[in-house]
N, C-alpha and C positions, 0 to 999 in steps of 0.2 A: 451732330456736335463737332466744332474744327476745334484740336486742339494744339497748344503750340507751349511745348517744352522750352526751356531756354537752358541747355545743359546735359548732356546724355551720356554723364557718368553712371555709376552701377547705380544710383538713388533715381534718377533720372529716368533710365533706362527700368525699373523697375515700375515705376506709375508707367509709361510708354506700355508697358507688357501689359498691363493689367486696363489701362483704359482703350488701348487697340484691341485687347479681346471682349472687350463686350461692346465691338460692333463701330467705336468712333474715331474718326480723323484724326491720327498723331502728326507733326511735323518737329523736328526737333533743332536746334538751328546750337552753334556751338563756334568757339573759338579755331583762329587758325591752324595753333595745336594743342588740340586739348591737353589737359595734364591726367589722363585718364590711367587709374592706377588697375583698378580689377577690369580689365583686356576683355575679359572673355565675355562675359556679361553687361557689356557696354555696349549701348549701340553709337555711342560716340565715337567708338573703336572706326567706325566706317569711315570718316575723316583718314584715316593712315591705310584702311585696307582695299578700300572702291567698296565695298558690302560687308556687311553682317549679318550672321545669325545668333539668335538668346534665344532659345527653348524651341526652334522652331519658327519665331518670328524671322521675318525678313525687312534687314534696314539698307538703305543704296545711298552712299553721297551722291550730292547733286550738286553742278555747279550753276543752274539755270534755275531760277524760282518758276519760271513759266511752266517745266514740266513737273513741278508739286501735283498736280489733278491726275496727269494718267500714274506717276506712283501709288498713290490712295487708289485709285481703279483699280489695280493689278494688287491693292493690300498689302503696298511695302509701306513702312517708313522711311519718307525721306530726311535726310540727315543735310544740313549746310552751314557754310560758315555764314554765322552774320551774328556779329559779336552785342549789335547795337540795334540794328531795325530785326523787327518781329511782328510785323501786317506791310504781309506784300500782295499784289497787285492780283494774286492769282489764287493767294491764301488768306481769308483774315478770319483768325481767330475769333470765337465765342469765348476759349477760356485760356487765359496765359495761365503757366507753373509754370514761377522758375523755381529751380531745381539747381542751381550754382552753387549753393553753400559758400556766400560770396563771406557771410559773418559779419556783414558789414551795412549799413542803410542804404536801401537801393530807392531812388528814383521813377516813382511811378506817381501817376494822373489818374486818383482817381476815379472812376464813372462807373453808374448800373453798369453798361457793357466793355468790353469783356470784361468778364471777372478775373480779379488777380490772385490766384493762391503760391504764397510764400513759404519756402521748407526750410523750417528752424530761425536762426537769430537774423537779427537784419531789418524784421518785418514790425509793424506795428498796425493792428485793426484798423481801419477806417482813415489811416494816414497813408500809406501804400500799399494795401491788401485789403482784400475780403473778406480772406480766411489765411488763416495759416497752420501747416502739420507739424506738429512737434516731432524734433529728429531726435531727439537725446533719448539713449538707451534709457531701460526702468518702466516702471509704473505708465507711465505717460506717453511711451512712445505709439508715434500715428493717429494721437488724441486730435481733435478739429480744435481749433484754439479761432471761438468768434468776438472774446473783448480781449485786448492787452496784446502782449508779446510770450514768444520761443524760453523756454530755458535759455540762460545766457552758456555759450559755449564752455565746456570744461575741462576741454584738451584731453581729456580722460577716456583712452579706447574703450569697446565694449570687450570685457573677459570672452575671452575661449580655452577652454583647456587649462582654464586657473595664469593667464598668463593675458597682460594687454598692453601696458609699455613695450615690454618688449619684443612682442609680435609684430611691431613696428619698423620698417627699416627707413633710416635715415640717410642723407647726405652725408656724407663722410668730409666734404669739402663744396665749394662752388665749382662748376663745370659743369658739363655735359655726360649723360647716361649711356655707358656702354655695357654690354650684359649678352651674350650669347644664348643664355636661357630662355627659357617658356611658361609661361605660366601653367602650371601645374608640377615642374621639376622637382624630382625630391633631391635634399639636400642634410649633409649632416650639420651638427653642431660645429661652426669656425671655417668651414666650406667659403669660399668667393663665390657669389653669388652675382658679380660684378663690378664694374669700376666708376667711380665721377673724380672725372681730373688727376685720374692715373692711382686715387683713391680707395682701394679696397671695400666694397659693401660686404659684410661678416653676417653669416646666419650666427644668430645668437641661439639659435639648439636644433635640432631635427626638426626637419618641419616640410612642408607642401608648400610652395612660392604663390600664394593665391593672386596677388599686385605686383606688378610695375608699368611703370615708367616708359614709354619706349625709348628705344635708343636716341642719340642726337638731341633730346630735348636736354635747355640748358636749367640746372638748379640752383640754389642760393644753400650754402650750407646750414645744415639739421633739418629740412623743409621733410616732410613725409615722401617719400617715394615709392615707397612696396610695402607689402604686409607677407608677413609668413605664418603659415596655419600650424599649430601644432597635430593637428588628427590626422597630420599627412593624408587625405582621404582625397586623390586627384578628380574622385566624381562630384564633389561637394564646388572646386570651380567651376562647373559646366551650370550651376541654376542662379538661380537672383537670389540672395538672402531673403532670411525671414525679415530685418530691418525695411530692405527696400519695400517689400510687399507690404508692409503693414501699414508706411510710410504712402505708399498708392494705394490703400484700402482707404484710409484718411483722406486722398485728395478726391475719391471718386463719392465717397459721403460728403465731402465740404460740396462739391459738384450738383449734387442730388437734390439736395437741402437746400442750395441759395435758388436752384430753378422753381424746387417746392415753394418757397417763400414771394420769391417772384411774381409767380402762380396766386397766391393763395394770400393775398395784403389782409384778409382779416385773419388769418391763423393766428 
């Protein structure tokens, strides 16, 4: 099975973990600079760093499509920019996910092969997708969604710690992200946890910096840019959430089931 990510933020980078461990082809292709907020658990992160590791996986930018085949030999994931094309000469997908949370109608053609699986709003059955995984925290999340659409977006973080707006950290102004910190830093309540545009970023209480930004990337003001955990628990940044997994439990079922049906035209 080839499969080809379009996005390798932490939701992204969470189906990559779980459909690379049970044996199949990831490739994950991604913007010049991603806007990747949880660093650690991204294999997107490999875009700023030459390589990544998530739990022990191994991801390598590449700036050459031709060597996607000896990374999959060797069991990395390779990671490249290509914002637009996603079947290259040397790779072609069985199954796109994207994984952008673009929120938006995206443009797909489409046909029995490959299958398209779309994560949250954007997506519409049988107009551009196959299937799509519900991303919205609750009852629903990771559900396989085979007629209609996503919960419409509700801007509404998921609770931790009895707190979700404001474990949110925002743009203070338009400019660019400067921040000497790590993800994982602890930090008290009204602490500088960084700058945009000479801007102050304020922990709004005690907390563990689970997200940012990296440096040098430019924002538009109030845009999301980091999250701060209140469980201060610095082991809790090193894994992929329960959201992402559950989220890649749902794409590797919508996976399973469309090759079953495939398969099996009188079931």
């Amino acid at each position: 099975m080839n499969i080809l990510i379009r996005g390798g933020g932490d939701l992204g980078s969470g189906v990559a973990f779980r459909l690379h461990n049970v044996g199949w082809n990831v490739v994950i292709t991604e913007i010049e600079q991603p806007l990747v907020l949880r660093r650690s658990v991204s294999f997107g992160n490999a875009i700023y760093e030459g390589q990544m590791s998530v739990e022990g996986v191994q991801a390598k930018y590449l700036e050459n499509p031709d060597d996607i085949p000896k990374l999959l030999g060797n069991r990395v994931i390779p990671v490249l920019i290509s914002s637009e094309n996603f079947i290259f000469t040397s790779y072609q997908p069985t199954i796109i996910v994207d994984a952008r949370l673009l929120k938006r109608t995206v443009e797909y053609s489409i046909e029995t092969w490959p299958m398209i699986i779309g994560l949250g709003p954007g997506f519409k059955v049988s107009e551009n997708c196959h299937a799509i995984i519900e991303t919205n925290r609750g009852h629903y999340l990771g559900r396989v969604i085979w007629e209609g659409e996503a919960i419409a977006d509700t801007g509404i973080p998921g609770i931790v710690s009895n707190k979700n707006h404001e474990r949110v950290l925002r743009a203070p102004d338009s400019g660019y992200i400067e921040s000497k910190f790590a993800i994982g830093d602890i930090f008290k309540k009204d602490a500088i946890i960084g700058f945009v545009a000479g801007q102050p970023i304020i922990a709004p209480f005690d907390g563990c910096l689970r997200g940012l930004m990296h440096n040098g990337i430019y924002v538009k003001k109030g845009i999301k840019i980091g999250d701060l955990d209140p469980r201060i628990d610095l082991n809790l940044t090193k894994f992929i959430s329960e959201k992402s997994l559950a989220i890649a439990g749902g794409v590797l079922e919508a996976i399973l089931r469309y090759n079953f049906l495939q398969n099996n035209e009188n079931f």
